[in-house]
N, C-alpha and C positions, 0 to 999 in steps of 0.2 A: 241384323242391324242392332237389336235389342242386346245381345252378345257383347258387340264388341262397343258400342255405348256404356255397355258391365265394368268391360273395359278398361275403359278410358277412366269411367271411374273410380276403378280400385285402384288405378297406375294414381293417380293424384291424394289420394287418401292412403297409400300404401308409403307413397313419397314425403308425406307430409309428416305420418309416425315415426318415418324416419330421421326425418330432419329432428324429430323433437328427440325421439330417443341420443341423435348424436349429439345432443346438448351438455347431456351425464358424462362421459370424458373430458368434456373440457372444463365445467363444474369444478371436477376430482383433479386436475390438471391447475386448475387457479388457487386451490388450496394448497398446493406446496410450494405456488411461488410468494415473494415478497413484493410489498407494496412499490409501483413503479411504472415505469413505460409499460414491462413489458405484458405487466398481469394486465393494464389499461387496452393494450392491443388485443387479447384476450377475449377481454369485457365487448369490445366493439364487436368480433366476429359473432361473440353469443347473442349480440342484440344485431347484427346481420341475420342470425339463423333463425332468429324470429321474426324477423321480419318478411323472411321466403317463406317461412310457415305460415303466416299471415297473409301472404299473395298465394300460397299454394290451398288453402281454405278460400278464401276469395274469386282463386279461377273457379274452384270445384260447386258453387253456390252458383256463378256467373253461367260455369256449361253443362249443369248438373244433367238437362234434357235435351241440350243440343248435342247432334251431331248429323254431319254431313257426309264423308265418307270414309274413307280409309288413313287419308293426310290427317283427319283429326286425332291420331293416334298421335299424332308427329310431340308435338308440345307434350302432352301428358309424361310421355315413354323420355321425352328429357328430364322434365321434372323429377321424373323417378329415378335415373342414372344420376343427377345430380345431388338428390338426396344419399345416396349413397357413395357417393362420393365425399361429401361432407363427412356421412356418419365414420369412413373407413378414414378420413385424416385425422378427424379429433381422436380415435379412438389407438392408432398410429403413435398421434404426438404424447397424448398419456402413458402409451406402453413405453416410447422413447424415454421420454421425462422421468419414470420410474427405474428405468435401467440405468438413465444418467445420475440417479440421487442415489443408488446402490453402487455404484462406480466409485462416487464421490465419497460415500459412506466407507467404502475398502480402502481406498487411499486415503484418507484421514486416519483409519482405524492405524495403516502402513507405517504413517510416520509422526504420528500421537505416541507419545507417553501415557498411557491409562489411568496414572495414579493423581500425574499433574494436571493432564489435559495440557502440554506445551508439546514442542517437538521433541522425539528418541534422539539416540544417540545416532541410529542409525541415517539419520535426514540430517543430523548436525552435521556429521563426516560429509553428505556429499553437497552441504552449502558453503563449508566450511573451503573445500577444493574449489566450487565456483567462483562465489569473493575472494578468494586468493587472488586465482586465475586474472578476473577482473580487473581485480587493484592493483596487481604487476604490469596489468596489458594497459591502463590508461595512466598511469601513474597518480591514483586516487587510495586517499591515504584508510586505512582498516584498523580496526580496535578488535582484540578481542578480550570479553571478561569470565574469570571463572571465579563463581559465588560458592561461599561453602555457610553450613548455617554453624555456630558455634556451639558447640557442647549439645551436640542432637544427641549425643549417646543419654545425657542425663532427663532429657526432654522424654526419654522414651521408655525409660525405667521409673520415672518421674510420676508421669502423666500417662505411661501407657502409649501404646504401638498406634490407636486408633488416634490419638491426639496428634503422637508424631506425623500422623499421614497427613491430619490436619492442618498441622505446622506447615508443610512441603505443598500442599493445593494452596492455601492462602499467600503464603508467599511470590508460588511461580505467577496468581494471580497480580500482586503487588508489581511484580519486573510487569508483565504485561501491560497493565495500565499506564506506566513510564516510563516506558520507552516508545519512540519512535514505532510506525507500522514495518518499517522496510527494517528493522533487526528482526534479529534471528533469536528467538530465547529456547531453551533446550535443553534439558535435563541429561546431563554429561555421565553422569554415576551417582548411584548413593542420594545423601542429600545436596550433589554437588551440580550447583547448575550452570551453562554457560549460555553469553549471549555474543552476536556477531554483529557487531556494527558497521558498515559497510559507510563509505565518506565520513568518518569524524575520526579527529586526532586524537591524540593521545591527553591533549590539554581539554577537549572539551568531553573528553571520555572521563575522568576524574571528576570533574563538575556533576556528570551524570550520575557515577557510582558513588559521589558523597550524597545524593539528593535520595538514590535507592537506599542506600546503608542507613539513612535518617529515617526514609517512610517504615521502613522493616521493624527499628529498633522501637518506635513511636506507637505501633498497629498492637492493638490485643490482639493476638491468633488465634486463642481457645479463653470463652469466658469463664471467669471463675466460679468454682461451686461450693460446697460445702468444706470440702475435704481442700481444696486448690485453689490460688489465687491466683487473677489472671495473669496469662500466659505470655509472655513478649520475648523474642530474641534478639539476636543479633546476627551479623553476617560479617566474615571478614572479604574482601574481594583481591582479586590478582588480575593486574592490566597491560596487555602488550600490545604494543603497535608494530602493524607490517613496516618492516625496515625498506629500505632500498636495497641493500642484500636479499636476494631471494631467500627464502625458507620452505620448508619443509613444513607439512602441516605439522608431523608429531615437532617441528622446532619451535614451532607458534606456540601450540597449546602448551609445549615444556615452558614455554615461559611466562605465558599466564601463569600456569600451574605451580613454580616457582616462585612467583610475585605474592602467589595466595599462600604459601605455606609458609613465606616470611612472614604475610602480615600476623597467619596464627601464632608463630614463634614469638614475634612483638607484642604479644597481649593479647589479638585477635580485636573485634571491633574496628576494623581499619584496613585503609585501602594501598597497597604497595603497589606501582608500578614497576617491571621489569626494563633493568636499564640497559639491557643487551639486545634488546628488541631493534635498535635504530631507529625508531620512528620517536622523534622528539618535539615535534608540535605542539 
């Protein structure tokens, strides 16, 4: 009897380190989420699992020298299954959640730009086909823009290679801030970036690339030092709107890309839309 009285109370003190030990997974588990529901759901099940720890101390004090016969095993040998059961989900959800932020980690890495931090070329091409796709299938109008920075070749002979990079992170951050979340911004080539408007026309696409082309020209990029004074560019941009004629993505982009090599011909500093685009809005 004295045995299995042993028992019953290892099963409940064995139960209990375990609950506490399965608390460090999910600890490690609410540190990589952000503040919100779901970390708050989180927080609740930790202060659940303290609270079974707290009744699983409290049985273990209440039947520290009782026992009756064999059925008393029953509760204890639960309490123990259930602590491990906790311990083996929190510990589950942690491993899950790390394999999901290294997933997320790879595909970011997939369709980032490393230098910009915006999207590659290679994620541009295939959002570029989705929004096509979309905008012919609802008949919802599409802008596409392509940025190029003006006289980067002197920026980088200038000021050197590490400024140039400089130049091309601040800026792609500049379109980011200014445009809408649902565009696409995307470093196309070189210093040359595009962005994919998805519902806006052609009239309120120009509104937009005069308000970029102004924060760009306005912004110090690299502060001045000893030797150089601060640093500010320009950008000329190229605008096309999806026509009602279908297109071809390379017919889209040749017409951005057209738009923009006029506006550089023109002086540069300036926005040319593409008038063969068909989409006049």
């Amino acid at each position: 009897m004295e045995s299995l009285n042993l028992l019953k109370n290892l099963l409940i003190i064995a139960g209990a380190l375990i609950l506490f030990i399965g608390l460090f997974p999910i600890q490690k588990l609410m540190k990589h989420l952000p503040e919100g529901t779901l970390k708050m759901r989180w927080n609740v099940l930790s202060l659940l699992i303290i609270l079974f720890f707290a009744g699983y101390i409290g049985f273990l004090i209440a039947e520290w020298n009782v026992y009756r016969d064999v059925s008393s095993l029953i509760v204890p040998f639960i309490f123990f299954s259930g602590a491990i059961f906790v311990l083996l989900t929190s510990s589950l959800a942690m491993r899950t959640a790390r394999d999901l932020l290294h997933i997320s980690t790879l595909e970011k890495e997939n369709i980032t730009d490393p230098l910009m931090d915006i999207y590659n070329r290679r994620h541009f091409d295939r959002r570029l086909t989705e929004e096509m796709n979309r905008a012919q299938r609802y008949g919802s109008p599409l802008v596409l823009f392509m940025i190029d920075v003006d006289h980067f070749k002197e920026v980088n002979d200038l000021y050197g290679h590490d400024s140039g990079d400089e130049v091309l992170k601040k800026i792609a951050m500049l379109l980011q801030e200014n445009v809408r979340r649902s565009d696409i911004v995307a470093r196309y080539g070189g210093e040359e970036i595009a962005i994919i408007a998805p519902e806006t026309t052609v009239k309120v696409a120009h509104v937009l690339g005069e308000r970029l082309r102004h924060t760009i020209e306005k912004t110090v990029l690299v502060p001045a030092t000893k030797s150089h004074p601060d640093l500010t560019v320009t950008v000329s941009i190229g605008i096309a709107g999806l026509g009602k004629d279908s297109l071809k993505n390379e017919d889209f982009i040749q017409c951005a890309d057209q738009a923009l090599y006029q506006a550089k011909d023109e002086g540069r500093n300036k926005i040319i839309i593409c008038e063969r685009s068909g989409e006049g809005n």
